[in-house]
C-alpha positions in Angstrom: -9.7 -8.2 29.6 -9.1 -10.4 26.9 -8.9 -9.1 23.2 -8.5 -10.8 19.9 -6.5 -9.8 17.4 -5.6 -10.6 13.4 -4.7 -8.8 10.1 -5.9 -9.5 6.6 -4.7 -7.2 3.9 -3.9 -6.9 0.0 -4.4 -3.9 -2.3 -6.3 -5.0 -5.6 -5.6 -3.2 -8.8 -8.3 -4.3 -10.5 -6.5 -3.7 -13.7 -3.6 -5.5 -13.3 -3.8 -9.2 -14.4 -2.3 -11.4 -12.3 -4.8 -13.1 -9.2 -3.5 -13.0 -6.0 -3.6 -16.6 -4.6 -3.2 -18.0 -0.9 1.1 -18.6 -2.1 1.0 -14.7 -2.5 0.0 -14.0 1.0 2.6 -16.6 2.3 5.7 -15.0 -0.1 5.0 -11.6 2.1 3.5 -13.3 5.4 1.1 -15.4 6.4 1.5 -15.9 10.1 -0.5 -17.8 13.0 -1.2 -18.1 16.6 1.7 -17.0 18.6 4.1 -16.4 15.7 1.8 -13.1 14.7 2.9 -11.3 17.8 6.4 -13.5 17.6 7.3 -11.2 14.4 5.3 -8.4 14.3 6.4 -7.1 17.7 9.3 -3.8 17.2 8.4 -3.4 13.6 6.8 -0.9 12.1 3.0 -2.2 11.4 -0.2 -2.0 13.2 -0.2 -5.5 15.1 3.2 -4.1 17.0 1.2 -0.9 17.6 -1.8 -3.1 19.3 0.4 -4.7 21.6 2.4 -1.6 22.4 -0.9 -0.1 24.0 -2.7 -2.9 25.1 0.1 -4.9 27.0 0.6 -2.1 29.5 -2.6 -1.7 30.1 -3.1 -5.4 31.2 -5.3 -6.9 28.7 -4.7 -10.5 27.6 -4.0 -10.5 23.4 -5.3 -13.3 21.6 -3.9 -13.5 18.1 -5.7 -15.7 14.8 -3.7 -14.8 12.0 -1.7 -11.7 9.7 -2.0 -12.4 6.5 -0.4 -9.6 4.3 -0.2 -10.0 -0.2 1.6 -7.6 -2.3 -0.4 -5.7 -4.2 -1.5 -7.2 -7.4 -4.8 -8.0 -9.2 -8.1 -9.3 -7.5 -7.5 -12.0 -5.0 -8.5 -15.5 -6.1 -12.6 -16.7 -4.4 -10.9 -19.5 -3.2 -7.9 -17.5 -1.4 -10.0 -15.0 -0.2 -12.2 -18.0 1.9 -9.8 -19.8 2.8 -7.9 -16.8 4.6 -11.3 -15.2 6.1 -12.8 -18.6 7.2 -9.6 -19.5 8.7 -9.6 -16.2 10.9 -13.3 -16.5 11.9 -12.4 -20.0 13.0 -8.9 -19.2 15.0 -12.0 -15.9 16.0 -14.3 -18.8 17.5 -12.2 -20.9 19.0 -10.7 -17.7 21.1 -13.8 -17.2 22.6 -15.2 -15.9 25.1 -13.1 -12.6 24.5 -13.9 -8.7 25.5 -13.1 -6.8 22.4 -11.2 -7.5 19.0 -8.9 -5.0 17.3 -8.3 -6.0 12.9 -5.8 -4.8 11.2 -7.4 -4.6 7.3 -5.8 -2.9 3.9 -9.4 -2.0 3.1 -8.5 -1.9 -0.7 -9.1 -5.2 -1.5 -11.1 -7.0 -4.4 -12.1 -10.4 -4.6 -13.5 -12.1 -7.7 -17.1 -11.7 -8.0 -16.7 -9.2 -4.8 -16.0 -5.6 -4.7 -15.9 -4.9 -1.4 -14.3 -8.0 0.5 -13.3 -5.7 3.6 -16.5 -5.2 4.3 -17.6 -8.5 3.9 -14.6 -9.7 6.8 -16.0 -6.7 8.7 -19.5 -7.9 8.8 -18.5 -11.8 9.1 -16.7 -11.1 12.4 -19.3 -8.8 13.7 -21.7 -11.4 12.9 -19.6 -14.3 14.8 -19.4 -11.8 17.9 -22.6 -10.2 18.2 -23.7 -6.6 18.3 -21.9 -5.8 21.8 -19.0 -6.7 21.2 -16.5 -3.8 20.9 -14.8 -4.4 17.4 -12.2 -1.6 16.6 -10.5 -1.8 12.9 -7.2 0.0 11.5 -7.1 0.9 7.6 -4.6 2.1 4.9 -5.6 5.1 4.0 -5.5 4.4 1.0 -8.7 2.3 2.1 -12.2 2.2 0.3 -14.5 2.8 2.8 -18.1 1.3 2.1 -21.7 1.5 4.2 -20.6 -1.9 4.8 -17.4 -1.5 7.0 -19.3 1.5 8.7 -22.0 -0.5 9.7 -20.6 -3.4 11.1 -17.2 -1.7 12.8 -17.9 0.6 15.6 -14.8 2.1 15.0 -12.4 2.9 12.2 -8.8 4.4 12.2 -6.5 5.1 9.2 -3.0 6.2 8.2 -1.7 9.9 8.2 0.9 9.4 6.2 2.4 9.0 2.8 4.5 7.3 2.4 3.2 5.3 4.9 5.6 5.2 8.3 3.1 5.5 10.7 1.8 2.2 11.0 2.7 1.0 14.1 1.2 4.8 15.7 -2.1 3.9 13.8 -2.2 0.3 15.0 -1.1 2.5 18.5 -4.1 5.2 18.1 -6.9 2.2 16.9 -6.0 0.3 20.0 -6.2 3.2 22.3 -9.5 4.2 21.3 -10.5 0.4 22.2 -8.7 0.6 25.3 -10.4 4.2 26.6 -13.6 2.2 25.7 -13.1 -0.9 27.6 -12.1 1.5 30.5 -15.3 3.1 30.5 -13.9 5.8 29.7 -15.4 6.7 26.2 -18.2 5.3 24.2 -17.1 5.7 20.2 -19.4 6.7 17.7 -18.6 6.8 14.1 -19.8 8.5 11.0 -18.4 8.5 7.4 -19.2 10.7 4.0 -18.5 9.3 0.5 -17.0 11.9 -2.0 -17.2 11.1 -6.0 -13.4 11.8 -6.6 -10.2 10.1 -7.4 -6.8 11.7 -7.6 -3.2 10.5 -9.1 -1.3 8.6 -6.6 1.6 10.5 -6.4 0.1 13.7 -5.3 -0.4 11.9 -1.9 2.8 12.6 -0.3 2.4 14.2 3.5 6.1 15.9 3.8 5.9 18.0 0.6 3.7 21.2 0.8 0.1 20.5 -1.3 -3.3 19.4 -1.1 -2.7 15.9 1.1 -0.5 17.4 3.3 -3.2 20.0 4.2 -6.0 17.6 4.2 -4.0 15.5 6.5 -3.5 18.5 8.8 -7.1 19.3 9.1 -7.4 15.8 10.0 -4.9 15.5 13.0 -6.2 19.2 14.3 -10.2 17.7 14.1 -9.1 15.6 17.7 -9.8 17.1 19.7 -13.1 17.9 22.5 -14.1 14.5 22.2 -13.3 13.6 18.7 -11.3 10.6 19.1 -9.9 9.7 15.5 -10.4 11.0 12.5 -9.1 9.8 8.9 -9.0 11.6 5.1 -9.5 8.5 2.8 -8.2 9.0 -0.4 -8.2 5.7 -1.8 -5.9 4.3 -4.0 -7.0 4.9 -7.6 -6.7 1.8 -9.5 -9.9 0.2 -8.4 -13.0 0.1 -11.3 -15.9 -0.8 -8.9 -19.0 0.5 -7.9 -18.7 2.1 -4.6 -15.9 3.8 -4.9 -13.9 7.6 -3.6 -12.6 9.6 -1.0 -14.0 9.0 2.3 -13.8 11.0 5.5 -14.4 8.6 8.5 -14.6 10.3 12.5 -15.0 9.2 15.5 -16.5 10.4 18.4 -17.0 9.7 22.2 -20.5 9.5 22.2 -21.5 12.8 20.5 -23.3 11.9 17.2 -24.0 15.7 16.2 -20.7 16.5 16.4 -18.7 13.0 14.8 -21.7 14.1 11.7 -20.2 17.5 11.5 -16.4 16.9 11.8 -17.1 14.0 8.8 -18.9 16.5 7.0 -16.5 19.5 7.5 -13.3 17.3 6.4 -15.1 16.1 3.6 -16.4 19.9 2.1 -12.1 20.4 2.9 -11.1 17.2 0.4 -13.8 18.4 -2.5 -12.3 21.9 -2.3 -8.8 20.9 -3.0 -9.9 17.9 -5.8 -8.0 20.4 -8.5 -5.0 20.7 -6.4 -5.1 17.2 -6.4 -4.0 17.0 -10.5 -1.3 19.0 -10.4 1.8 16.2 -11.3 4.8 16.5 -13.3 6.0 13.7 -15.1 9.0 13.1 -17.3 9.8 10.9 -20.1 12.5 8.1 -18.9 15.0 9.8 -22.3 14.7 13.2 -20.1 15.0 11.8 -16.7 17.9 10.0 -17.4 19.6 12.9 -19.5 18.8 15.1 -16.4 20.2 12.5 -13.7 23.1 11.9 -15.7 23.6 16.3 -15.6 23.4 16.2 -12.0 26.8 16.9 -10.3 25.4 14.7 -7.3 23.9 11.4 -6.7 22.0 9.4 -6.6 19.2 10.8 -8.3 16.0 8.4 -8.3 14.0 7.7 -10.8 10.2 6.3 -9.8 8.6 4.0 -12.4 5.4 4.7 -10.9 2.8 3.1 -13.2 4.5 0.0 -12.7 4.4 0.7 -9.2 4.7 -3.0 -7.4 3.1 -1.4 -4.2 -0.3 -0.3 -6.7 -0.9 -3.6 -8.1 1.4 -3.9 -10.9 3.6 -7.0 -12.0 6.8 -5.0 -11.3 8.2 -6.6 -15.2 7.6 -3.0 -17.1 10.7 -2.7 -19.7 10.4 1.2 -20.4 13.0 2.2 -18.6 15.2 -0.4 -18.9 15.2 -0.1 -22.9 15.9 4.1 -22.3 19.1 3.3 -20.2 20.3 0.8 -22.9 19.9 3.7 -25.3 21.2 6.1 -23.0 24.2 3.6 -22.8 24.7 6.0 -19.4 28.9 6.7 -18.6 27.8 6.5 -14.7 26.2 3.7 -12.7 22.5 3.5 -13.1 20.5 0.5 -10.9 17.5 -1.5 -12.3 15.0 -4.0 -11.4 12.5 -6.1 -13.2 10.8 -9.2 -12.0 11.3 -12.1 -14.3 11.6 -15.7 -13.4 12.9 -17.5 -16.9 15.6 -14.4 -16.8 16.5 -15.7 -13.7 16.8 -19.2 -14.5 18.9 -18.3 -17.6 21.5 -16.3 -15.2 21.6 -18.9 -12.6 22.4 -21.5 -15.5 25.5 -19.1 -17.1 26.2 -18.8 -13.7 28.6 -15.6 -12.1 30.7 -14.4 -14.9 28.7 -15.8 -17.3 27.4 -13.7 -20.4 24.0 -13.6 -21.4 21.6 -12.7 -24.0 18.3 -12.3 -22.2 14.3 -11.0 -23.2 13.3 -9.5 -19.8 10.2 -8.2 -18.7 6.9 -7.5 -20.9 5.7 -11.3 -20.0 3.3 -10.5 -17.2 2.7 -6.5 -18.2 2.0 -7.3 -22.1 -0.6 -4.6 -22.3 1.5 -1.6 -22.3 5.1 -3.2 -22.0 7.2 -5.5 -24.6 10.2 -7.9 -23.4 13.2 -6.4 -24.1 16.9 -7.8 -25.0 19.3 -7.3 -22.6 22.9 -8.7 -22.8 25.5 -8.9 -20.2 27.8 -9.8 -17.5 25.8 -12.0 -14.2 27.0 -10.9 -11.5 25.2 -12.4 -8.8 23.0 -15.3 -8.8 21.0 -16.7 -5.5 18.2 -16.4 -3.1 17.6 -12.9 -2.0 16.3 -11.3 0.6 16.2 -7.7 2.6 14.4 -6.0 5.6 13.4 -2.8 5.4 15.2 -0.1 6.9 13.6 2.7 6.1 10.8 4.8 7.9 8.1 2.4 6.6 7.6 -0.9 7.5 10.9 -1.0 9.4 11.8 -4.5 10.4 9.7 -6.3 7.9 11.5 -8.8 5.7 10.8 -9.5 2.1 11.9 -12.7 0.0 12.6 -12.2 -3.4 13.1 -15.4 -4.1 15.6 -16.6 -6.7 17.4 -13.4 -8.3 20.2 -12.4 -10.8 22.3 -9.0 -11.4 23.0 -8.9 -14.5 25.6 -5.7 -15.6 25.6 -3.9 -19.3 28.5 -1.9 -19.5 27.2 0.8 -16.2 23.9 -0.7 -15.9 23.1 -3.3 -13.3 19.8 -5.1 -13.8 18.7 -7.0 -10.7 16.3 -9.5 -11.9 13.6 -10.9 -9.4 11.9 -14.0 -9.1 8.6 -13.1 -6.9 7.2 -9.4 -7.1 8.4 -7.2 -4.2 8.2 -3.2 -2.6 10.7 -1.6 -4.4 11.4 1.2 -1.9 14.4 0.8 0.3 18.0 0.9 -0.8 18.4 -2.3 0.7 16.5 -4.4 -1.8 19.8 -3.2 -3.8 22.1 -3.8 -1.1 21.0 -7.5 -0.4 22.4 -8.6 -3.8 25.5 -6.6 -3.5 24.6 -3.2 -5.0 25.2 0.3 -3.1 22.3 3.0 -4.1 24.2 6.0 -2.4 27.2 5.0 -4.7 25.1 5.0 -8.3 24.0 8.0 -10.2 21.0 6.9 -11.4 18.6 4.8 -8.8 15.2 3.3 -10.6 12.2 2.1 -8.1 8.7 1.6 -8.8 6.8 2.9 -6.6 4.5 6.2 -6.4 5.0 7.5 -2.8 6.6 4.5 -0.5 10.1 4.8 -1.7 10.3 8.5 -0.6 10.4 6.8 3.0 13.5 5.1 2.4 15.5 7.3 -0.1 14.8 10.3 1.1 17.9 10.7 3.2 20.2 10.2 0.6 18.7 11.5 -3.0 20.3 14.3 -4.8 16.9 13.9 -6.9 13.7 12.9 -7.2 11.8 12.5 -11.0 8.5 10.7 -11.6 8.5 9.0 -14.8 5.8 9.3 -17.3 6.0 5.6 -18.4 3.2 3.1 -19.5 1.7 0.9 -17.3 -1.2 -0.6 -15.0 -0.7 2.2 -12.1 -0.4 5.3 -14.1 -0.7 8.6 -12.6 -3.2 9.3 -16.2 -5.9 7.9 -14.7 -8.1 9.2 -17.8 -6.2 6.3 -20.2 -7.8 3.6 -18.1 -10.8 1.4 -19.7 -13.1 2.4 -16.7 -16.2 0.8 -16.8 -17.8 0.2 -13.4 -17.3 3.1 -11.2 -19.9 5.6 -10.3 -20.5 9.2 -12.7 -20.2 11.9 -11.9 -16.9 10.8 -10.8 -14.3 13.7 -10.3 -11.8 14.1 -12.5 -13.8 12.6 -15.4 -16.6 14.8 -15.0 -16.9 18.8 -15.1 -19.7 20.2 -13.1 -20.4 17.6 -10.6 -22.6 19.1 -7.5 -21.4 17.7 -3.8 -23.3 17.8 -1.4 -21.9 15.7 2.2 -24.5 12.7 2.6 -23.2 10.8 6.4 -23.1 7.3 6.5 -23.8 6.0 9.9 -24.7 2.7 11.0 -28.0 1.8 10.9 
């Protein structure tokens, strides 16, 4: 049979400030026709996963487009139709085809929409009719909406965080398809909304605690007939109206029973929402006097709320004015994103000094540029592919950078906003992370996947920003109270969402 495929995904912070335009998607990918299954095929992401299931089994793959944007703020209109239009058209001119398999974020926010998922949900099932077996993968870090339940027939998330089981979910979304298109099972789906939110950084599988739990419970729910099942709980940063935790299953046929399991994962999620705010941040002055104190290294220090992976501009100077304080004896790496800092190194040139304001230009809400004087050490297009458990193989351009050293600090400086979280972001401009004491990322979870197997240490910072884990310091204005943890006494009761 013949089965179309694509992917479409960003994560909106809705409070960050910088749009995400059509050049974003095309600095990460922005792939067509042949060239999706070209270079998504052996990495770690859910388009590999598609083929990996559906190749054996003889189907014929049609690919549109993968379109993938760092996270930042709400897409541009104009991106955001240019990008869906252009897959419903690659869509129709596919046709006829059996079945279509999507790989979406399901975090995304468009200007003037909230819930832009749902909208690419509902515009494909529109172009291919109500029979059509349309199967969709998510984040689960997803916001699920009536909208993407009514108009999917079957949706299957991530288990883990940080996220390295991409490719497996793009592997388990495309065998439900394929038992389907078999004969084998008819899917069902049903999906409860919870009113809570939780900090980011509490949703970490491999570390004992409420997600991991909650993740468990969700794995152990397939089974006599259930055939996926998926604890949403949503990325916090997004200030719209139909937003929280979601449980989403899926069942072969049994709506009674996909009702219950949704129902019974969801009453699981709302009794751990206390577990959930349990987080232990550190002032950068502490972190680094503690890293520094640490006979081994290197110890890593996460900038989460400038976390680049949750929307943020990835320029936060907080922790780079600390280390100049610190003036640390040891080797201590930093990044920051800053374009006219770049030009300014390239210019001195390698062995150059320079006297530079970095960071605070895009981030001027909670961060200030700072001055930074020193040494350039490198200068040139950069780039790296991850190597880590998350999306191994997958390259990312950082376009025009510097390393700039003060006395033991090296300051890589970026041009284009990247995923801090592999050691070999450092490594592509000449810097070893197993080799420094002090390591700086920013990123809330991710980076666990890729510095894991060689930290002495792990602190979370408690640093201003646009991702922080204080989620009561936001200006919320748009989401839906009672909304846990902003509210005290708010009654749950499960209410399914099925299509209608």
């Amino acid at each position: 049979m013949r089965i179309a495929i694509g992917e479409f995904k960003q994560e909106t912070n809705t409070f960050a400030r910088t749009p995400t335009e059509v050049e974003h998607f095309r600095n990460f990918h922005l792939w067509y026709g042949d060239d999706v299954i070209a270079n998504a095929r052996d990495t770690n992401c859910e388009v590999a996963g598609f083929l990996d299931v559906c190749e054996p089994a003889g189907h014929e793959l049609l690919p549109t487009l993968a379109a993938f944007a760092l996270s930042s703020g709400a897409v541009t209109a104009h991106a955001y139709r240019t990008i869906r239009d252009d897959l419903l058209d690659r869509l129709q001119a596919q046709q006829p085809f059996d079945a279509v398999l999507l790989a979406l974020h399901g975090a995304m926010v468009v200007e003037g929409e909230d819930d832009p998922d749902g909208a690419t949900i509902q515009a494909v099932r529109e172009l291919i009719g109500p029979d059509t077996p349309f199967v969709v993968s998510m984040d689960l870090h997803a916001n699920i909406t009536q909208r993407c339940i009514e108009h999917a027939d079957a949706i299957v998330g991530f288990r883990t965080s940080p996220h390295v089981d991409l490719r497996d979910t793009g592997q388990r979304a495309a065998r439900v398809l394929v038992r389907w298109l078999s004969g084998e099972v008819r899917p069902v789906m049903a999906a409860v909304k919870l009113p809570m939110i939780t900090p980011a950084s509490t949703h970490v599988h491999s570390l004992p605690g409420p997600f991991q739990r909650l993740m468990e419970a969700s794995a152990a729910a397939e089974r006599d007939g259930v055939l996926s099942t998926t604890v949403f709980t949503v990325q916090p940063w997004l200030d719209i109206e139909e937003m929280g935790f979601a449980t989403v299953a899926v069942t072969d046929g049994d709506a009674e029973q996909v009702e219950r399991v949704a129902c019974d994962l969801a009453e699981q999620a709302w009794a751990e929402r206390d577990a959930f705010m349990e987080i232990t941040l550190v002032p950068p002055d502490e972190a680094i006097e503690r890293a520094l104190a640490n006979p081994a290294k290197p110890v890593i220090l996460s900038d989460l709320a400038d976390g680049t992976g949750a929307g943020s501009p990835g320029d936060a100077t907080a922790v780079i004015a600390a280390l100049l304080e610190a003036d640390p004896p040891k080797t201590a790496l930093v990044c920051v994103r800053d374009p006219d800092a770049v030009e300014a190194a390239i210019a001195a040139g390698v062995g150059g000094d320079v006297d530079l304001l970095v960071g605070g230009k895009l981030d001027n809400v909670y961060n200030q540029p700072v001055r930074y004087t020193g040494t350039v050490e490198f200068v040139g297009p950069a780039s790296f592919r991850f190597g880590g458990g998350g999306y191994t193989g997958v390259e990312m351009e950082m376009g025009p950078s510097a390393v700039v050293r003060h006395n033991q600090i090296h300051l890589l400086i970026m041009s284009r906003s990247v995923f801090t979280v592999d050691p070999e972001m450092y490594r592509a401009v000449g810097l070893e992370p197993a080799d420094a004491q002090i390591v700086v990322v920013k990123s809330h979870i991710q980076f666990r996947a890729g510095y894991d197997p060689i930290a002495a240490e792990i602190i979370l910072l408690d640093t201003p920003g646009m991702s922080t884990d204080h989620l009561e310091r936001l200006d919320w204005r748009r989401i839906p109270r009672p909304m846990f943890p902003f509210d005290d006494g708010i009654p749950f009761t499960p209410v399914v969402m099925r299509p209608h």
